[in-house]
C-alpha positions as CSV (number, residue, x, y, z in Angstrom):
1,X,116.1,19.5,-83.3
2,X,112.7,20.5,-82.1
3,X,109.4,18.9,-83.2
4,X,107.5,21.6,-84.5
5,X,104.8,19.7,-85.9
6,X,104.6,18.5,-82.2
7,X,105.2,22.1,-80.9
8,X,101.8,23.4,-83.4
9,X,99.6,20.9,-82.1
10,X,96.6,21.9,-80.3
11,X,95.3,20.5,-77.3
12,X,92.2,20.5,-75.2
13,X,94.1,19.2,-71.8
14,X,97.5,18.2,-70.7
15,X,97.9,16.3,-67.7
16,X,100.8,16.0,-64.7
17,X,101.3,13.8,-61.8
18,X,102.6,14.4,-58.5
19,X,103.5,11.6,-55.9
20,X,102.0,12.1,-52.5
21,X,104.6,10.6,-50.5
22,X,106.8,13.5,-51.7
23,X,104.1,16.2,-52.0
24,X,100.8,17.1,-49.6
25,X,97.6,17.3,-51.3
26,X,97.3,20.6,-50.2
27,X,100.5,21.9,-51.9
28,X,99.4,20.5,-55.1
29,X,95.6,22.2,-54.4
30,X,97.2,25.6,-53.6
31,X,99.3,25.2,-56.7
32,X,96.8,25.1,-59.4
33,X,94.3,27.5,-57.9
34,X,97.4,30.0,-58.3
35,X,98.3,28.8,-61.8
36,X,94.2,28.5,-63.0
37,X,94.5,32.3,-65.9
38,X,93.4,30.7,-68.7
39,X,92.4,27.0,-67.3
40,X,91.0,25.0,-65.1
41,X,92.6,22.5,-63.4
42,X,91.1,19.2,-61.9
43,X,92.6,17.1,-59.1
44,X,91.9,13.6,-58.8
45,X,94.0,10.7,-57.0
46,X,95.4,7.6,-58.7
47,X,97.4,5.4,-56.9
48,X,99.5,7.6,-54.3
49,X,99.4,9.7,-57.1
50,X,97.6,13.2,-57.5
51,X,96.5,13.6,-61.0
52,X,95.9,17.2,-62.4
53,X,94.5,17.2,-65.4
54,X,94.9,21.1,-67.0
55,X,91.2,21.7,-68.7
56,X,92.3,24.9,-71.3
57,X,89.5,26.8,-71.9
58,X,90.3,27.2,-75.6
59,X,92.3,24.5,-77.3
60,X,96.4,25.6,-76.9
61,X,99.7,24.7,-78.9
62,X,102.0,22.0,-77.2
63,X,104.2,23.9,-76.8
64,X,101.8,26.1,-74.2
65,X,100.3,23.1,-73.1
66,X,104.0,22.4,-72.3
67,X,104.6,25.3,-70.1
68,X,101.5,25.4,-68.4
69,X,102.8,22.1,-66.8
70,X,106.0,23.6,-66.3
71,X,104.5,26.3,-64.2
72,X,102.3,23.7,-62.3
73,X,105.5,21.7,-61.5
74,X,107.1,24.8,-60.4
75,X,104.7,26.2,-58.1
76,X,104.0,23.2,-56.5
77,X,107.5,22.9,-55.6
78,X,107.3,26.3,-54.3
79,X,104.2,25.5,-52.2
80,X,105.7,22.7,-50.8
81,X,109.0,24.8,-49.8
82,X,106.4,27.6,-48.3
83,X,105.0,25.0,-46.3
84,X,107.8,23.5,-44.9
85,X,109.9,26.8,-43.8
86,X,106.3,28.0,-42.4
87,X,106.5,24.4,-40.1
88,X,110.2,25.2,-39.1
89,X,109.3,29.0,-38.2
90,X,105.9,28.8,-36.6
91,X,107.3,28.8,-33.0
92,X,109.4,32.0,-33.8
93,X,106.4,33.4,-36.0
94,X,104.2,32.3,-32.9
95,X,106.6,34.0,-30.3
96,X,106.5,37.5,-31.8
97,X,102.5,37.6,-32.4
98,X,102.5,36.7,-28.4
99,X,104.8,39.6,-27.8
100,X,103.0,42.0,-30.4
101,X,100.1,41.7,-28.9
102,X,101.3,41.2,-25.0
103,X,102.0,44.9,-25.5
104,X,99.0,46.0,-27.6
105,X,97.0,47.1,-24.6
106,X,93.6,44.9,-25.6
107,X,93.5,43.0,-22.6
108,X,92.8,44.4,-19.2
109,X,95.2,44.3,-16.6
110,X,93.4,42.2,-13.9
């Protein structure tokens, strides 16, 4: 059964941790600027750890404080998938710019 008394609570700040062996700064970075609506979110680093404390700009339930890291988790998960598939594609990605623009008629043909 659910703690509502937990669930009413209202909170200034919740906090989450990512590891940095499995996650790149930057993933976690890109991940809060895109989940920062109705918050701030600062970054520091703890131990291999990056810390992101969630600043709500007025004080939230639990149970939002709750999903706010929810969506943090989940977006930095998607960042990090973004990055990698954008690692494994970049020679394809590269190869059709080169073509694209092979055929574009901006350079001279000297």
């Amino acid at each position: 059964m659910a703690d509502t008394s937990r669930d009413s609570e209202l909170v200034q700040t919740a906090q989450v941790k990512f590891d940095l062996s499995v996650f790149s700064l930057d993933c976690v970075k890109r991940a809060a600027y895109r989940v920062t609506g109705n918050a701030a979110v600062e970054i520091t680093i703890e131990g291999g750890f990056a810390v992101c404390t969630i600043n709500f700009s007025k004080a939230a339930a639990q149970a939002s404080a709750d999903a706010a890291i929810e969506r943090l988790r989940l977006e930095v998960l998607d960042q990090d998938l973004r990055s990698s598939i954008a690692a494994e594609t970049a020679t394809v990605r590269n190869a059709i710019l080169a073509l694209a623009f092979s055929r574009s008629g901006l350079q001279s043909d000297d």
